[in-house]
N, C-alpha and C positions, 0 to 999 in steps of 0.2 A: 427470594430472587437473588437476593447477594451470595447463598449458599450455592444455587446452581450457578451462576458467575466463577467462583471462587473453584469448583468442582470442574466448568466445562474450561477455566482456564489452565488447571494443569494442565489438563490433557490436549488440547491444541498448541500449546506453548509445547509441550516435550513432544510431540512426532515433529512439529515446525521447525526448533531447533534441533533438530538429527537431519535437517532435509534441507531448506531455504539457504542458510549458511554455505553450507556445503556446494551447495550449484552458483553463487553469489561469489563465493572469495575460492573457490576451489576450478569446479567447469568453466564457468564464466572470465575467472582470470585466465585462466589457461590458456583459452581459447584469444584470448586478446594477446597472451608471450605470445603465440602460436604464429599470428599473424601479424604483429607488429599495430601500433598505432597510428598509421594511415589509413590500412585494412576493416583495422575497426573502428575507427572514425567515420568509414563509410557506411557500415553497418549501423553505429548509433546513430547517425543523421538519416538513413531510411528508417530506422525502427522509430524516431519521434515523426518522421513526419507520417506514418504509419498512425501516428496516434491522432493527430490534430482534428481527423473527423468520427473517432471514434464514438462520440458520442449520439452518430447514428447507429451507432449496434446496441445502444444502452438505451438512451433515451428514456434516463430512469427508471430504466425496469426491473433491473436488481435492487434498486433500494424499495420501489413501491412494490414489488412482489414480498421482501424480505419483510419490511413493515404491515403490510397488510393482512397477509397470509397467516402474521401473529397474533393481529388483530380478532381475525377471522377465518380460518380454514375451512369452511365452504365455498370459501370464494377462490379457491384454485379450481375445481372443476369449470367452474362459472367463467374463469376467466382467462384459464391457460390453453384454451384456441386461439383466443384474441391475442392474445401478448404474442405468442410464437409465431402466429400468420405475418404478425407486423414485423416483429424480431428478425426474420427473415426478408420480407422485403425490403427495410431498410437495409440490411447488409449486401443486397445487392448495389441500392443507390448509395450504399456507404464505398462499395468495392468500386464502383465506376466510377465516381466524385475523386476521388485518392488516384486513380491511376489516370485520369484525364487530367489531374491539376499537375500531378508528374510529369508527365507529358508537354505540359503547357511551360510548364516555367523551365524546361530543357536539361530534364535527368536522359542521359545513353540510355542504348537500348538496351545495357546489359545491368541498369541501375532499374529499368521499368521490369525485367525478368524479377529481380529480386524483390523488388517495392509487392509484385502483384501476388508473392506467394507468404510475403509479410502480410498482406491483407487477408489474405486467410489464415493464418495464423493467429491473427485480432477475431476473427469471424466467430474460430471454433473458441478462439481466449474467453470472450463473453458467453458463445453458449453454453460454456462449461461455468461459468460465477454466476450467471442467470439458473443454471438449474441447481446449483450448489443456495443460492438464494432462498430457491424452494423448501430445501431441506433445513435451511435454517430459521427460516417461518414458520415452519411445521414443529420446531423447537427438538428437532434428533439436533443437537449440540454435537454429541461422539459420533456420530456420522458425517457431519460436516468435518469435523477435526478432521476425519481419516481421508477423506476427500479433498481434502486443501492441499494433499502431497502428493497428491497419483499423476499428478502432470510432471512436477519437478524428477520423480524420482522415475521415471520414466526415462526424461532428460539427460539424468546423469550418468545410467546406464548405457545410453547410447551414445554420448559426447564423450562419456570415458573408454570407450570403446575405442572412440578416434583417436582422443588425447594420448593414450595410456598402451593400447594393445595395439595399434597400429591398424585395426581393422578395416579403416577407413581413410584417406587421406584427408586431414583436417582442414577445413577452408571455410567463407564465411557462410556458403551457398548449402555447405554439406551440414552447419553447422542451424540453419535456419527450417534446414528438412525435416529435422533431428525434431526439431519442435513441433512441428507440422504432425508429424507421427505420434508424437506423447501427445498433443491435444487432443487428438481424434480416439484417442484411444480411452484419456479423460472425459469425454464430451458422452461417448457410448457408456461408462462406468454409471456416471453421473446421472444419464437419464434412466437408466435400468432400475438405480435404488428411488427414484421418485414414482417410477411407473406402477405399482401396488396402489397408489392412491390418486390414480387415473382411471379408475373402470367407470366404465358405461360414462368414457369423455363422447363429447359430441363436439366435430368437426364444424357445425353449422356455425356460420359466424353472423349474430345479432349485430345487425348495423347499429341501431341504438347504444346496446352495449358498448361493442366495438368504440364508438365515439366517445363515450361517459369512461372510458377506460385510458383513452389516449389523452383526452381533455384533464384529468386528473395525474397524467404521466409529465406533462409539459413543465413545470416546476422543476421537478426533478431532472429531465432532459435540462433543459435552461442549467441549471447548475453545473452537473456535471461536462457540461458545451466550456462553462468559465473555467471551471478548475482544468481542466486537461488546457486549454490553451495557456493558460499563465503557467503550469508545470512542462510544457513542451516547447515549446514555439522557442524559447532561447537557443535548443542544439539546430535547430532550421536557421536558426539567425545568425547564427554564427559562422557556419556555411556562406550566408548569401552573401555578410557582409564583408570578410576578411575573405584575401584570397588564401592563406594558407589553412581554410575554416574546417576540412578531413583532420588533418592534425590537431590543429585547436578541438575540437570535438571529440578524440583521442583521450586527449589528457582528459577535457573535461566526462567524457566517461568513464576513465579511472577516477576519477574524483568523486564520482557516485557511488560507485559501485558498495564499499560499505552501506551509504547512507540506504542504499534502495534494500539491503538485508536486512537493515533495522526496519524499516521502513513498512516491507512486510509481513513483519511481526506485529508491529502497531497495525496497520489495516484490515490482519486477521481478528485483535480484539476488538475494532470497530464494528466489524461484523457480525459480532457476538454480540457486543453490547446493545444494535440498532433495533434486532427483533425484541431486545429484552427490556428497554426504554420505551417501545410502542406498545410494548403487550402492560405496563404498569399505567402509564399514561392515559391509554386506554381504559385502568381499569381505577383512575383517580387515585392508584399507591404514589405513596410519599418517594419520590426516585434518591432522597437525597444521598443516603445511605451508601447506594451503591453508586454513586455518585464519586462522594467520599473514597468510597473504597477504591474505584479504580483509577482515582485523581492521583492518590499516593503510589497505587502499584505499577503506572507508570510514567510517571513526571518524575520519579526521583531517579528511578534508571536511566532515565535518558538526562538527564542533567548529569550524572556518574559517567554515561556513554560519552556523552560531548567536551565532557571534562578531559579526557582521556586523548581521545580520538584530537582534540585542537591542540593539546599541549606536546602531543608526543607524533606530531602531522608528519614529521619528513620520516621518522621510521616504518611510519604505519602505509606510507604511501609507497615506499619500497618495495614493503612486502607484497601491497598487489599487484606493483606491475616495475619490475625492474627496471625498465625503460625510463623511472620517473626523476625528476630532475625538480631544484626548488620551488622554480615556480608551478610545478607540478603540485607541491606540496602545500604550498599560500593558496591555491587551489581549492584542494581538498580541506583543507582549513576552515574555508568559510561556509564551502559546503554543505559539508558533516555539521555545522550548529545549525541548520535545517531542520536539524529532526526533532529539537526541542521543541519546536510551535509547533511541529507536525504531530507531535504527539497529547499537544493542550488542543488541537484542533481535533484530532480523531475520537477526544471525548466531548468536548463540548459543540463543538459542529454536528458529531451526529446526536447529540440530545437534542439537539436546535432540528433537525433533520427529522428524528420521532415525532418534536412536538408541532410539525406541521408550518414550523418559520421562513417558507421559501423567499418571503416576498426581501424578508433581510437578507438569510442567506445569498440571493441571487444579488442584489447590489452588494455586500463585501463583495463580493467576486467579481464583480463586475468592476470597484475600483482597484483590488487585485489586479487587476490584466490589464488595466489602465499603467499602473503605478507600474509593472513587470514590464509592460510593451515598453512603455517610455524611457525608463532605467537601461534594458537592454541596447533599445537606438540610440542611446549615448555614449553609455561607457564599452559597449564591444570593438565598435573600431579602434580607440583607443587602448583597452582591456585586456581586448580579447577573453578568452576564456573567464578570466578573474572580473571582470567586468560582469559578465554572467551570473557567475557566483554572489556578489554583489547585489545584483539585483533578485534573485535567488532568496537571498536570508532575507531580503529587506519584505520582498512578497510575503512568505512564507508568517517571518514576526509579525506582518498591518495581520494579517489573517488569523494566525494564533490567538494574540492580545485579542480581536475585535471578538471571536467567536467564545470565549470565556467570560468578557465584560457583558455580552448582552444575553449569554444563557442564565448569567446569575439573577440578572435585572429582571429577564421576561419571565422565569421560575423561579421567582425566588429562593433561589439556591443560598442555604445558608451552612456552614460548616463549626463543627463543634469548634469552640473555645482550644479543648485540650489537642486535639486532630491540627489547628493549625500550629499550634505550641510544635508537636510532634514532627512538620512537615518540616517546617521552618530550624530547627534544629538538625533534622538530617543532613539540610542543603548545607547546615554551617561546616559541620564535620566534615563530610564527603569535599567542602573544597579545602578544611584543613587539612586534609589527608592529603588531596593534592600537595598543598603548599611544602607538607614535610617532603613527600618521598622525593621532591625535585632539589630541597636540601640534602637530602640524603643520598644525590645521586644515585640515585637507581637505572639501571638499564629498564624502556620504555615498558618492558612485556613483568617485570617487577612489579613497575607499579602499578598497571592494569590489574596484575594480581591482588594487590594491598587493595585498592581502592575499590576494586569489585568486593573484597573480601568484607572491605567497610562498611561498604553500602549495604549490603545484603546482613553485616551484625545491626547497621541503624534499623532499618526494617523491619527487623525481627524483636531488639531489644527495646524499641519505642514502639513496638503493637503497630506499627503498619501493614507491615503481615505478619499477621497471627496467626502464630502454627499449631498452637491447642487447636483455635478452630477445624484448621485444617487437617489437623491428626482427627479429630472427630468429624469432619465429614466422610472421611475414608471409611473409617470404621464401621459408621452410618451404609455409606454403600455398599460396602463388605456384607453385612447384616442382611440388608435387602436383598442381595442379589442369595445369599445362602438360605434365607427364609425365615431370619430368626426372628 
């Protein structure tokens, strides 16, 4: 299983970065010089509160389809009327819920236009990771890969059309459309390659079933209800509470914008990982190994990324958005170290997720949104933005820390001797690198070079990632696929 881990991550990691990046710090900033940050301030404060009921279009459906499906792949036929009848429904009471709470707490009529074409935008967003689900249950890894990019790169051909060729007049309206049309286009992709292993589906929906199916999704629902609130609910708050909260919301979505490209890199290996942690689980293998493995291949990178990204914040904050000013930067600063628990959570939260731990899972999360709600009502008025931020890392750290101490506890998750030798020496160097090259004055994009450059010789020279392996898995599939 570590082998196909190791094999299905080059190959999503290299089309994801040629694509996610690129729409993230390229369209996406653009779009935000384009129209200044008011403009999209408005835009990021519809697009979270877009999100806060999202989890009626999920309702855990993509992690218990992704998991189960691994489990078991007879139980798509059996069970993908039921999920999709619902899946549907709910996105109706998801779409009416969203634009009558709009409505109520007193978004314009030209903020309710845009909120209601955001909601479908979320609608086709999930059916398109709900049937991507599928395909990754079903264990086509390289078919998920290639599918993870047909929205984005859809996107960027049409946004750069506006940005770039003038074809369009760029705006937030034209820029939301833009999405609307990659989705649908994804969503048709997506269901075409799972439709071969839909014959002879039956539309008849067992109310039994049906119930033992949603009864089983509720966990999952519950969780992802917490995590989307404690990760959104700040740019809604920010809004309500400061009057100048369009602007504050501004910066603080320049302050993301990095974090959420990393961000979707770690979420795609989550992905990967959750069918393949339920399918061993499942089959009482030892997970530690691949545990191990993707513990190192990505906590040391993002400890290298945030090293980077905090010490070098007011150049780096420049670059995305001209506009940006210091405290733009103190901003982004706090931000961006987000993504180190975010990335000890995307592996040990979803092996907690595999192994069936909701009842924990859903209380961290639960004092997550306690601990995020509460942090935010205090320090934004005061804050503002940074205040956010603030409560931000602190969520993010209770959640990382807690979801790594109790996978080890409840699996007992045990790590070689030499592996932690190996780990713990990389972190040494990668921050001695730092320490030099800020002696050595270097301009910021210097030493992202050295220190990328470091981190990826640690990696290599201490067997974290081992590329004999890796040169002989290739070889291995080369062999296979020519016959030999």
């Amino acid at each position: 299983m570590k082998k196909t881990f190791i094999t299905n991550f080059i190959l999503l990691m290299s089309v994801n970065l040629l694509i996610k990046p690129f729409w993230i710090l390229g369209i996406d900033r653009g779009v935000q010089n384009a129209v200044g940050y008011e403009q999209y301030g408005i835009y990021t404060n519809l697009f979270a509160f877009s999100m806060l009921f999202i989890t009626l279009l999920d309702l855990g459906i993509n992690s218990y389809t992704s998991s189960n499906v691994a489990k078991n792949p007879d139980l798509l036929k059996e069970e993908f009327a039921a999920l999709t009848t619902f899946k549907l429904s709910s996105s109706l009471v998801y779409l009416a819920l969203t634009l009558g709470i709009g409505i109520l707490i007193g978004y314009p009529l030209d903020r309710i236009k845009l909120l209601w074409i955001l909601g479908l935008n979320q609608i086709l967003s999930y059916f398109y990771t709900y049937f991507r689900s599928i395909v990754g249950g079903l264990q086509k890894f390289r078919t998920d890969a290639l599918l993870s990019v047909v929205d984005r790169t859809l996107m960027i051909v049409l946004c750069g059309m506006m940005l770039w060729f003038g074809f369009f007049t760029i705006s937030i309206q034209a820029f939301i459309l833009a999405q609307t049309f990659a989705y649908s286009i994804a969503v048709l992709i997506s269901f075409l390659v799972i439709k071969p292993h839909l014959q002879q589906l039956s539309w008849k929906i067992d109310r039994q079933l049906f119930n033992k199916v949603v009864k089983q999704m509720l966990p999952y629902a519950l969780l992802s209800l917490l995590m989307t609130f404690y990760t959104r609910m700040d740019v809604v708050l920010i809004r309500q509470l400061i009057p100048d909260g369009d602007i504050q919301n501004g910066i603080y979505a320049s302050s993301y914008r990095l974090l959420e490209a990393a961000n979707m890199m770690a979420a795609l290996v989550a992905m990967l990982l959750l069918p393949m942690f339920s399918k061993m689980l499942a089959g009482k293998e030892n997970v530690n190994p691949l545990v191990q493995f993707s513990t190192g291949l990505m906590i040391i990178p993002a400890f290298s990324f945030c090293l980077i990204a905090y010490f070098y914040q007011e150049p780096i904050i420049h670059l995305l958005n001209h506009q940006s000013t210091s405290y733009a930067a103190l901003v982004f600063g706090l931000v961006i170290l987000c993504f180190f628990p975010l990335a000890i959570m995307y592996i040990y939260g979803t092996l907690l997720t595999a192994n069936g731990n909701f009842k924990i899972l859903n209380s961290l999360a639960a004092i997550g949104l306690a601990l995020n709600l509460g942090l935010n009502l205090w320090l934004i008025p005061y804050l503002k933005a940074y205040g956010a931020a603030i409560a931000a890392i602190s969520t993010q750290g209770f959640i990382g820390l807690s979801n790594f101490i109790l996978a080890v506890i409840l699996l007992k998750l045990s790590f070689e001797r030499t592996f932690v030798i190996r780990f713990l020496s990389s972190i040494l160097i990668i921050s001695l690198l730092m320490l030099a090259s800020k002696n050595m004055d270097l301009l910021w994009w210097q030493s992202a070079i050295l220190i990328g450059v470091g981190t990826l010789g640690c990696m290599i020279g201490l067997k974290i990632l081992d590329l004999q392996q890796g040169l002989s898995l290739i070889k291995n599939r080369q062999s296979e696929k020519s016959g030999i």
